[in-house]
C-alpha positions, 0 to 999 in steps of 0.5 A: 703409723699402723695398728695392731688393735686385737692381735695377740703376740707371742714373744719368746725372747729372754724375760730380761730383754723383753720388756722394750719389746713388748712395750713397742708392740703393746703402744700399738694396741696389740696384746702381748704374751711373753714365753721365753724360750731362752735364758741367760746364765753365767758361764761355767767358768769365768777364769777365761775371761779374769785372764784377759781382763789382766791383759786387757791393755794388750787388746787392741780391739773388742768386739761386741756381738750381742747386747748380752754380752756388752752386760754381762762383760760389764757385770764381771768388771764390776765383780772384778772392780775394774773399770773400762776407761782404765783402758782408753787405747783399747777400741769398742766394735759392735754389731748393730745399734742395739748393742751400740745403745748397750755400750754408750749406757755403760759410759764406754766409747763405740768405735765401729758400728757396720751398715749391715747388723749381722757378723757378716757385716762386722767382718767387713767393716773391721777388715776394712779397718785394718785388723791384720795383726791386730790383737781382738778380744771377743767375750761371747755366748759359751755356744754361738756362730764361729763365723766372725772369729774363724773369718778374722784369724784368716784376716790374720788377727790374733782372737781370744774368745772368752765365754761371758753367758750362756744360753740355757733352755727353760724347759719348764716354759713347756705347758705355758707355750703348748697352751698358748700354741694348741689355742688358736688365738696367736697372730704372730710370733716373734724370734730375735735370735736363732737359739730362740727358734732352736730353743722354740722346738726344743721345749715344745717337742712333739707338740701339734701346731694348730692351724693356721698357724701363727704369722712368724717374725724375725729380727734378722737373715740368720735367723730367717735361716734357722725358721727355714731350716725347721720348714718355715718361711717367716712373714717379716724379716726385720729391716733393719734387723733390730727391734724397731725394724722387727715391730715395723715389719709387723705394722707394714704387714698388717696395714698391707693385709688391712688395705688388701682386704678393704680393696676386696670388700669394696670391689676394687 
């Protein structure tokens, strides 16, 4: 199944989701170093969202598009005293499994999960469910991609978005990431979202890279995009774009690093 004996990594998801990342990498052998660069707080204001809980029989879809969403929507149910099977005619969409896992652990019903785990690939599996007319709720980050909710109102569904958390920036993760950056010794760093790639550069300011720098992983296309945009092409780009694919590309990396090495060594 490959190792990752003596490679340290680096990751920088929220310190409240990091732990099963951590624990795939680490029952490989490598050394791990958390430094988030992202947080997740409440949203300034959860009026929005107590609005549509009072008319949630009305919705005929939700849609989930992050595992922070399904948790801290089920967090303002529990504030609310209100409980989600109340409303069974309502339908539950995700975007990928993680979420999926994320909902079922809150006792909810998943409706609809795409083959491709990004927006994109949600848009297409619920306009091939019909969703014209249909009235969707979307509890969401205070600041995300418009992409899904702009595409659906052109499919003619009526969306009322509701911020559920935001993304804030832990400035104060600054020496602790120059450090770990300016001593040489990270193999890989890993970003499961955009805003950790944005939120990366944010924190770390002017700060020279040391080189070689580090090997960068992915959980997913868009978020290959975002590293592309600050002009860096990432080893791995998780396939499927979830952690398991994340950890797996890492592994093939190395076992194929490994295997061209040993081919060197021995002349073939």
């Amino acid at each position: 199944m490959g190792s990752l004996e003596g490679r340290r990594i680096l990751i920088t998801r929220d310190a409240s989701q990091a732990g099963g990342l951590k624990e795939k990498l680490a029952s490989r052998g490598a050394e791990i170093l958390s430094i988030p660069t992202i947080a997740i707080s409440d949203p300034p204001d959860w009026t929005p969202f107590d609005q549509a809980v009072g008319m949630l029989s009305t919705f005929e879809w939700i849609v989930f598009s992050s595992v922070n969403a399904v948790r801290k929507t089920s967090d303002r149910l529990t504030t609310l005293n209100t409980e989600m099977d109340r409303f069974n005619a309502v339908k539950i969409a995700v975007v990928g499994d993680q979420t999926a896992e994320a909902v079922r652990e809150k006792g909810w019903r998943v409706d609809l999960i795409p083959d491709q785990y990004q927006a994109e690939g949600l848009l297409v599996a619920l306009k091939q469910s019909g969703i014209s007319g249909k009235r969707i709720w979307i509890p969401r980050a205070l600041k995300a991609r418009r992409f899904l909710i702009d595409e659906l109102e052109k499919s003619g569904s009526r969306i009322t978005e509701t911020p559920v958390y935001q993304n804030t920036i832990p400035y104060e993760n600054r020496n602790q990431l120059q450090q770990a950056l300016l001593s040489g010794k990270i193999d890989w760093i890993t970003f499961t979202s955009s805003s950790t790639v944005t939120h990366f550069f944010k924190i770390l300011g002017d700060t020279p890279w040391r080189n070689p720098i580090p090997k960068l992983a992915s959980i997913g296309q868009i978020t290959t995009k975002t590293l592309t945009q600050y002009g860096l092409i990432p080893s791995v780009t998780a396939d499927p774009q979830n952690i398991n694919g994340l950890c797996q590309g890492i592994l093939d990396w190395e076992s194929a690093a490994s295997a061209s090495t040993s081919e060197i060594s021995t002349g073939k």
